[in-house]
BAGUVO-454020 format. One record per residue (C-alpha): x, y, z; residue in one letter. Coordinates in pm, whole numbers, plus 32768, in hexadecimal, padded with zeros to 4 digits. Layout:
# BAGUVO-454020
<gudo x="X" y="Y" z="Z" type="A"/>
...
This chain:
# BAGUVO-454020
<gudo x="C329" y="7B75" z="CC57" type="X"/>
<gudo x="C212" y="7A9A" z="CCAF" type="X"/>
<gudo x="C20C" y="7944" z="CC09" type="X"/>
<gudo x="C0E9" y="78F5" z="CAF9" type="X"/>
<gudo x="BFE3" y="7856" z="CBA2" type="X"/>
<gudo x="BF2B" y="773E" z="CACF" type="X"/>
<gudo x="BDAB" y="7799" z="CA50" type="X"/>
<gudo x="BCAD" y="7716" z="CB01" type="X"/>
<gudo x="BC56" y="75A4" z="CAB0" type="X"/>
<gudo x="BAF7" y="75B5" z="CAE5" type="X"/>
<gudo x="BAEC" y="776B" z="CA3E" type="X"/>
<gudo x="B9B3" y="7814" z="C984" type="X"/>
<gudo x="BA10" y="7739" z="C84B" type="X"/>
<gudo x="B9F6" y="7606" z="C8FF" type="X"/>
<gudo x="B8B8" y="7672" z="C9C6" type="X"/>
<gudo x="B7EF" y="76E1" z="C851" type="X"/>
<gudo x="B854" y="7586" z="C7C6" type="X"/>
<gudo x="B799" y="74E4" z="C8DB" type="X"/>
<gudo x="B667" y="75D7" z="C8D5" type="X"/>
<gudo x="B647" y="759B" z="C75D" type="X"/>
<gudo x="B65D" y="741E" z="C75E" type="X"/>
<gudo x="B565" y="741A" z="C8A8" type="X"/>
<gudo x="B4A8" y="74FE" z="C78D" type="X"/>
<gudo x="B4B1" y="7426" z="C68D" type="X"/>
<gudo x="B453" y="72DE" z="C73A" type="X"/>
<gudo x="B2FA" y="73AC" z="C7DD" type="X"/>
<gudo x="B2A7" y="7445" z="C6B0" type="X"/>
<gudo x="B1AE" y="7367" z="C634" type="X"/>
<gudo x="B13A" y="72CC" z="C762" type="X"/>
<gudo x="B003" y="734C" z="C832" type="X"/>
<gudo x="B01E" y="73FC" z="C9A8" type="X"/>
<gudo x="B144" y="74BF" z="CA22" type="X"/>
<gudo x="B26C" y="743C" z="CB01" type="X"/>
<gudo x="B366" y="74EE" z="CBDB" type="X"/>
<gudo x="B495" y="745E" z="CC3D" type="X"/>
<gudo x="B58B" y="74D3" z="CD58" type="X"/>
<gudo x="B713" y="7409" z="CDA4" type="X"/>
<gudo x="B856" y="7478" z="CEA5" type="X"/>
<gudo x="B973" y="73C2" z="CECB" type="X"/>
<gudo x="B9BE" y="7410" z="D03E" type="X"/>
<gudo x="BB05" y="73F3" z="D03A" type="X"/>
<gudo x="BB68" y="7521" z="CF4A" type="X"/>
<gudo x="BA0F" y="75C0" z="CF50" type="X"/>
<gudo x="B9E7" y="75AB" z="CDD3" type="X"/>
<gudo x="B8A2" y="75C3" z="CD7A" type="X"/>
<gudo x="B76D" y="75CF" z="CC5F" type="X"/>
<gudo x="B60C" y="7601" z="CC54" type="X"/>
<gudo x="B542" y="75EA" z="CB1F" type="X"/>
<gudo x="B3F7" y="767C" z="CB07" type="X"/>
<gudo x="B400" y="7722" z="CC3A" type="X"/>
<gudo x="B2D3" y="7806" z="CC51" type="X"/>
<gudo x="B1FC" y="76A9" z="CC4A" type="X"/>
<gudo x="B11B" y="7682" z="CD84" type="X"/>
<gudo x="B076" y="7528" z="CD98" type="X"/>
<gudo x="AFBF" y="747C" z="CEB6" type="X"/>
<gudo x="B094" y="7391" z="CF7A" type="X"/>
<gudo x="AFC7" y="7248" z="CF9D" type="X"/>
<gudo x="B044" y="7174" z="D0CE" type="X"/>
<gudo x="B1CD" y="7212" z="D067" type="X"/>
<gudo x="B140" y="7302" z="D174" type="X"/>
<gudo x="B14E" y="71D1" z="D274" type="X"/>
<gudo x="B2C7" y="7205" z="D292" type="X"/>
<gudo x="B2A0" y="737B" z="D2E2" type="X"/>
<gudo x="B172" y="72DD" z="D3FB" type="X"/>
<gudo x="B247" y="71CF" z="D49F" type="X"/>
<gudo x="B374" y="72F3" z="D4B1" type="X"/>
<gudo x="B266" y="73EF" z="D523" type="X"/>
<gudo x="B213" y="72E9" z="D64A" type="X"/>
<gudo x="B39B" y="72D7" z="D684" type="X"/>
<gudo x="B3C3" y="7411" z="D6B3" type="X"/>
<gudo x="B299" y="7412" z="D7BC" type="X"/>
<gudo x="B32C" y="72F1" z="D87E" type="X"/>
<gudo x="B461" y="739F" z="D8A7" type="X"/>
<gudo x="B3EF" y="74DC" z="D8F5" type="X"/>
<gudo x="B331" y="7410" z="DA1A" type="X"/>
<gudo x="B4AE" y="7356" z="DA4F" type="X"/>
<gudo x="B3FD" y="7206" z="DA2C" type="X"/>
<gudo x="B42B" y="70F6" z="D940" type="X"/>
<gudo x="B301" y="7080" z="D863" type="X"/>
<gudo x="B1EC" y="6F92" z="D92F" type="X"/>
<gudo x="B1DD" y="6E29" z="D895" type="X"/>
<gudo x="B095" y="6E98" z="D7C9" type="X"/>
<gudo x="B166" y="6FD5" z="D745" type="X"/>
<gudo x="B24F" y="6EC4" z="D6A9" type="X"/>
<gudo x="B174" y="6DED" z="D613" type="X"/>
<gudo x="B0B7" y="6EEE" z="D56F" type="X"/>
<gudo x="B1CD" y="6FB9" z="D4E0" type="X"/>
<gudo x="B23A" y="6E45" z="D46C" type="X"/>
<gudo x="B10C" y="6E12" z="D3BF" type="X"/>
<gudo x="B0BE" y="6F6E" z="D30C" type="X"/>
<gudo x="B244" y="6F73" z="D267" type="X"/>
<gudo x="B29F" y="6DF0" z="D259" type="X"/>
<gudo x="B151" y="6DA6" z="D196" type="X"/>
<gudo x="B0C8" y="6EF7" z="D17A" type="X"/>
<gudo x="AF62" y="6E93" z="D231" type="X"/>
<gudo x="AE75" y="6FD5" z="D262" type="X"/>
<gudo x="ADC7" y="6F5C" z="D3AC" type="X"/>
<gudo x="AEF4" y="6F77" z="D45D" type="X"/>
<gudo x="AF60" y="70C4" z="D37E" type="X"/>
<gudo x="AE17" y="7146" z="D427" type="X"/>
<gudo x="AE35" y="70FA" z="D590" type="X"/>
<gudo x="AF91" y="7192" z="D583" type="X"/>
<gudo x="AF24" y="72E2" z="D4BF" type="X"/>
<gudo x="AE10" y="7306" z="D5E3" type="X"/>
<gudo x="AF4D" y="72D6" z="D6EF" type="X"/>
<gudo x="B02B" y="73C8" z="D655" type="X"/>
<gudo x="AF05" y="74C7" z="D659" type="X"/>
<gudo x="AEA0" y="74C5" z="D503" type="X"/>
<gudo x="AED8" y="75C1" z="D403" type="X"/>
<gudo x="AF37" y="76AE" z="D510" type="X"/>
<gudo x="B02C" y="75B0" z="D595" type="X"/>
<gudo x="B0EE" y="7541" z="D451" type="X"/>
<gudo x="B116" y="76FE" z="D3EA" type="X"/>
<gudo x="B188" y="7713" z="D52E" type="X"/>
<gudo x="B2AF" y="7620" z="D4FA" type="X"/>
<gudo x="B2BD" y="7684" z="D3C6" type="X"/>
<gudo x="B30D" y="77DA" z="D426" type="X"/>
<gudo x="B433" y="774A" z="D4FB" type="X"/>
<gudo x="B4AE" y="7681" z="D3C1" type="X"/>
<gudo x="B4BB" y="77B2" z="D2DC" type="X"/>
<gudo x="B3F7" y="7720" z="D1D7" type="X"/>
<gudo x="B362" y="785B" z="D10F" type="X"/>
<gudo x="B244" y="77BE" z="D03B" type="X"/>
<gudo x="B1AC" y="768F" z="D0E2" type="X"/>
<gudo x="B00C" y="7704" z="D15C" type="X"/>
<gudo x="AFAE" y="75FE" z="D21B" type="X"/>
<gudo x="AE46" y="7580" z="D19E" type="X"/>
<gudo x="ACF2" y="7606" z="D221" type="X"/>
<gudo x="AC18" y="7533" z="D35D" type="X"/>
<gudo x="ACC3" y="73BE" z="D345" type="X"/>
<gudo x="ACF3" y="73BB" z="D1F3" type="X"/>
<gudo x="AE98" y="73A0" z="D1FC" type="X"/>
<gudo x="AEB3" y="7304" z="D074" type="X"/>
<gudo x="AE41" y="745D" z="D022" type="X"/>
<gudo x="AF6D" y="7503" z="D0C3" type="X"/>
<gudo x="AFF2" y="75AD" z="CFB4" type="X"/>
<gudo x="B1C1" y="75D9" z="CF7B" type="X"/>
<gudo x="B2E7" y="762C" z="CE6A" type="X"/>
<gudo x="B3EF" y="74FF" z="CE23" type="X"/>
<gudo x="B4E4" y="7602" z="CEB0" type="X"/>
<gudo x="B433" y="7605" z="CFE8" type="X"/>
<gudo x="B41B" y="749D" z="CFFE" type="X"/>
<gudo x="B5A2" y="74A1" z="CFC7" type="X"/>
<gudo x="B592" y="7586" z="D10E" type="X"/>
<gudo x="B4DC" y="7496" z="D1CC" type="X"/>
<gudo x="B5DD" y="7393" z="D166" type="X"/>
<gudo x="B700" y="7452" z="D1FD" type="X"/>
<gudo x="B637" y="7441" z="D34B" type="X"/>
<gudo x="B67D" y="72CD" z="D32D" type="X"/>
<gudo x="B7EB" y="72EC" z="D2FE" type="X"/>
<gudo x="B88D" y="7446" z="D362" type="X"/>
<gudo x="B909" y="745C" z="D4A7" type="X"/>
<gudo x="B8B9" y="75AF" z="D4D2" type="X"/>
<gudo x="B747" y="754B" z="D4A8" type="X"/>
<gudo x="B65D" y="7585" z="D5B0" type="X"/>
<gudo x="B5E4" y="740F" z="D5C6" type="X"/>
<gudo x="B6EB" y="7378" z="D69B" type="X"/>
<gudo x="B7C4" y="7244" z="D644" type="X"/>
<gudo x="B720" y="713C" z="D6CB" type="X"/>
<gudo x="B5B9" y="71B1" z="D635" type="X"/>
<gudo x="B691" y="71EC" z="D49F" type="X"/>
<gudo x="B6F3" y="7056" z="D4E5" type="X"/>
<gudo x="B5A6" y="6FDB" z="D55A" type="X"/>
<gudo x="B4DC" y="7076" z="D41D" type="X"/>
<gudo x="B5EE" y="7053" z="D328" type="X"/>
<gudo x="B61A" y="6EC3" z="D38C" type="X"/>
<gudo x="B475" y="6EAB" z="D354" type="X"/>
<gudo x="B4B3" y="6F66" z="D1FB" type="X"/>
<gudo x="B5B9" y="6E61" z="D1A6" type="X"/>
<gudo x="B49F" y="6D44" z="D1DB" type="X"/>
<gudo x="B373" y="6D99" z="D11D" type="X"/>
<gudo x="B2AF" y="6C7B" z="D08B" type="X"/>
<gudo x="B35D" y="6C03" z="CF5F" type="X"/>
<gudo x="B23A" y="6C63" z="CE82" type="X"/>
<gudo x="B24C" y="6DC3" z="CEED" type="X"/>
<gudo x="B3B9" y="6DC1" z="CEBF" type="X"/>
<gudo x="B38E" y="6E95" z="CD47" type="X"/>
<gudo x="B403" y="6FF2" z="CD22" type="X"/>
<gudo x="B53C" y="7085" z="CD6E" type="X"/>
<gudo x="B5C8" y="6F14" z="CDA1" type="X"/>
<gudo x="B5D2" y="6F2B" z="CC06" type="X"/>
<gudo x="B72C" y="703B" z="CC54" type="X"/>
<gudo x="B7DF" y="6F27" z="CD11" type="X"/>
<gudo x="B8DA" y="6E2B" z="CCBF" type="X"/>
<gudo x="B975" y="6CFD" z="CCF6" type="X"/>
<gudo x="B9A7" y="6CD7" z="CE93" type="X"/>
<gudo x="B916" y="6E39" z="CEBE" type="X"/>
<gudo x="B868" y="6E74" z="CFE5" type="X"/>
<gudo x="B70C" y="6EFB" z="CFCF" type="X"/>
<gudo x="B5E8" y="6FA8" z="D0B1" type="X"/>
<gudo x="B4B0" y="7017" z="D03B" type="X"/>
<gudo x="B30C" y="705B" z="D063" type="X"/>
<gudo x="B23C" y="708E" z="CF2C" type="X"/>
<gudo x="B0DD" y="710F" z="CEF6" type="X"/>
<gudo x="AFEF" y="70CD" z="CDF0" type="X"/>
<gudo x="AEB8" y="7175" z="CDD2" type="X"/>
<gudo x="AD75" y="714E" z="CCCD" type="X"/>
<gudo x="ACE9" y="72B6" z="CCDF" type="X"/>
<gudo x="ABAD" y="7329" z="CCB9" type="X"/>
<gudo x="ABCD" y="7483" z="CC96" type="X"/>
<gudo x="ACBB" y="7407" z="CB5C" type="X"/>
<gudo x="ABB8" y="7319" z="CADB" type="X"/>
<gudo x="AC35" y="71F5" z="CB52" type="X"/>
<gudo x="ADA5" y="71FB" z="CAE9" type="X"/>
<gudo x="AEBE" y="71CE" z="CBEC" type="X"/>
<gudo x="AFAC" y="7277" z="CCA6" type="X"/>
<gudo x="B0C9" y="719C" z="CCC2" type="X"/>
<gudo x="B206" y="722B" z="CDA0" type="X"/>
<gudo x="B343" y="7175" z="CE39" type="X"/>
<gudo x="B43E" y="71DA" z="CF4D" type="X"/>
<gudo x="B592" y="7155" z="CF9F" type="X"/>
<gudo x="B6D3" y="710C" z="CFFC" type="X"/>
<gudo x="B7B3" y="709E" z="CF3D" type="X"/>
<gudo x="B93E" y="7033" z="CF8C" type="X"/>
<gudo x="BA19" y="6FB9" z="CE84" type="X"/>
<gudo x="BB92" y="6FA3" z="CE5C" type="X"/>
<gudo x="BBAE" y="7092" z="CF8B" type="X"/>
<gudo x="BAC6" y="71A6" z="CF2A" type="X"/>
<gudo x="B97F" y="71CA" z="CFD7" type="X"/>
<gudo x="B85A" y="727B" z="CEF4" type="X"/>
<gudo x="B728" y="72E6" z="CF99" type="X"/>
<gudo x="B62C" y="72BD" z="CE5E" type="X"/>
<gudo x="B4A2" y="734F" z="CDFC" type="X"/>
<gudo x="B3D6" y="7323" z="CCE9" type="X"/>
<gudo x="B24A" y="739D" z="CD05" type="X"/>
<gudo x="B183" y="7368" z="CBFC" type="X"/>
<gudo x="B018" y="73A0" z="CBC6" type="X"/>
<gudo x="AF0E" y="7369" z="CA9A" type="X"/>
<gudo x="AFA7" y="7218" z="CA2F" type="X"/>
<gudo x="AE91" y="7148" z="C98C" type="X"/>
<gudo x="AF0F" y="6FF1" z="CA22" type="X"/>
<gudo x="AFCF" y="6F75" z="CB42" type="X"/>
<gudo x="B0E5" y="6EDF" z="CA79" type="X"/>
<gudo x="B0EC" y="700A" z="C995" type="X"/>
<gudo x="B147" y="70FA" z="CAB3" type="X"/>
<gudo x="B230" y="6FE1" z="CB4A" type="X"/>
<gudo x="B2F0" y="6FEE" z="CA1A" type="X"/>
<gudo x="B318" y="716D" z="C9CF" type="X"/>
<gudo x="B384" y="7178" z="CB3D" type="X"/>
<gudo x="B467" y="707A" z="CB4A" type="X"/>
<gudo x="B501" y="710A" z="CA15" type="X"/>
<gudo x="B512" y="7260" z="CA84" type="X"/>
<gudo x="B5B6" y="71BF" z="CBE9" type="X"/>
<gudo x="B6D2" y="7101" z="CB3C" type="X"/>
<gudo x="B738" y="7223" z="CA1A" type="X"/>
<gudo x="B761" y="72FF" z="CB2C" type="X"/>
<gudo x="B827" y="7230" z="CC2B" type="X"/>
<gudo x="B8EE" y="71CE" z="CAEA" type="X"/>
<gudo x="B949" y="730A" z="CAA0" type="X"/>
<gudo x="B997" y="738F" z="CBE6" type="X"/>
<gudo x="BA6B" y="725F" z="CC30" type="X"/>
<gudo x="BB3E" y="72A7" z="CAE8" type="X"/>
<gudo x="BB74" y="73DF" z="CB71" type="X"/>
<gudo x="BBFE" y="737D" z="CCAD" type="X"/>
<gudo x="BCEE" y="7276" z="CC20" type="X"/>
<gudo x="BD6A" y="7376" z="CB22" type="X"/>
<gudo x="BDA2" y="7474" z="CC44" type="X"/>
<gudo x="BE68" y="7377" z="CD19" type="X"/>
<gudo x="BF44" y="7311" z="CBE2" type="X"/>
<gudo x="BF89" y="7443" z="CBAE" type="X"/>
<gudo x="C020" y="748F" z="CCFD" type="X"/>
<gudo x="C108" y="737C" z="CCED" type="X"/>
């Protein structure tokens, strides 16, 4: 007779909890937010809100700088000196000028849905002429794009996951918002935010964050987009929120499921 096994730490129950309180904190506050979270290490996973589509703002630079990886070693050549310090500049302080040059290298909006393609990501349209903030993506395809940076099954080879993940780790302390808000004490964290006033929403932002985070041994890959926020901050904070609850949750789950098979 087969033992009992234990019920899942992380089950429905656990999963409807979250997706109520998420509920409950957005209820009365404007725009709509998605948020996306895997540990890697035992796959568990949640998305909340997962039908949202938002534009990506410059979090598309990370899929761009991994787009022009995946060029360089398709040519079997490392990146030139200018490669380098532009990819340094559009994820370490998230500057569009150099965002721009390297979205004309990589072939535009042709160029990223080609690597795209080869990254498996299922509902990222890059944006129209040179307009790449407009590129429009799910916090679960985000969350794909982050396993690209750590899985070494991923397409992007070793070297190129190190290179991008180290420039994530060293944004611009002012940028460094967002999924940071789901680490703790002596975690380890690498990220790229957007943030976006929109016209064709009157002015109010779309406000996203991408990351890793590792923490006691677990490594979450963590999304939040977000769009119709009427300030800065305001998005900031219901994505920071949504980024730690999450994380928080997961990371019960994990320690619950390890206890247990003690």
């Amino acid at each position: 007779m087969p033992a009992p096994t234990s019920p899942p730490a992380f089950g429905r129950s656990e999963r409807a909890a979250l997706t109520r309180a998420l509920d409950r904190y957005l209820a009365h506050r404007p725009g709509d937010l998605s948020v996306s979270v895997r540990e890697v290490t035992t796959g568990l996973d949640f998305t909340y809100n997962g039908n949202l589509r938002t534009a990506t703002a410059s979090i598309v630079k990370v899929d761009i700088v991994i787009a022009l990886l995946l060029r360089a070693q398709r040519e079997e050549r490392a990146l030139t000196a200018s490669e380098r310090a532009l990819a340094e500049k559009a994820i370490k302080v998230s500057d569009n000028s150099a965002a721009s040059a390297l979205w004309n290298e990589i072939g535009g909006a042709a160029g990223l849905a080609s690597a795209n393609r080869r990254l498996g990501l299922r509902h990222t349209d890059p944006g129209p002429g040179g307009a790449w903030g407009a590129t429009t993506t799910s916090a679960a395809d985000q969350v794909r794009l982050l396993a690209a940076l750590t899985s070494d099954r991923s397409t992007l080879h070793a070297s190129g996951r190190r290179y991008l993940r180290h420039l994530m780790a060293d944004v611009t302390p002012e940028q460094a918002w967002g999924v940071s808000a789901a680490a703790g004490d002596g975690a380890e964290v690498a990220l790229k935010n957007g943030w976006l006033p929109r016209e064709v929403h009157g002015g109010r932002w779309t406000v996203n964050s991408i990351g890793l985070v590792r923490d006691a041994g677990r490594l979450f890959l963590v999304a939040a987009v977000s769009e119709r926020d009427p300030a800065l901050e305001k998005g900031i904070a219901a994505v920071e929120h949504a980024c730690a609850s999450v994380v928080a949750a997961l990371a019960r789950a994990v320690s619950s499921d390890r206890a247990s098979q003690r």
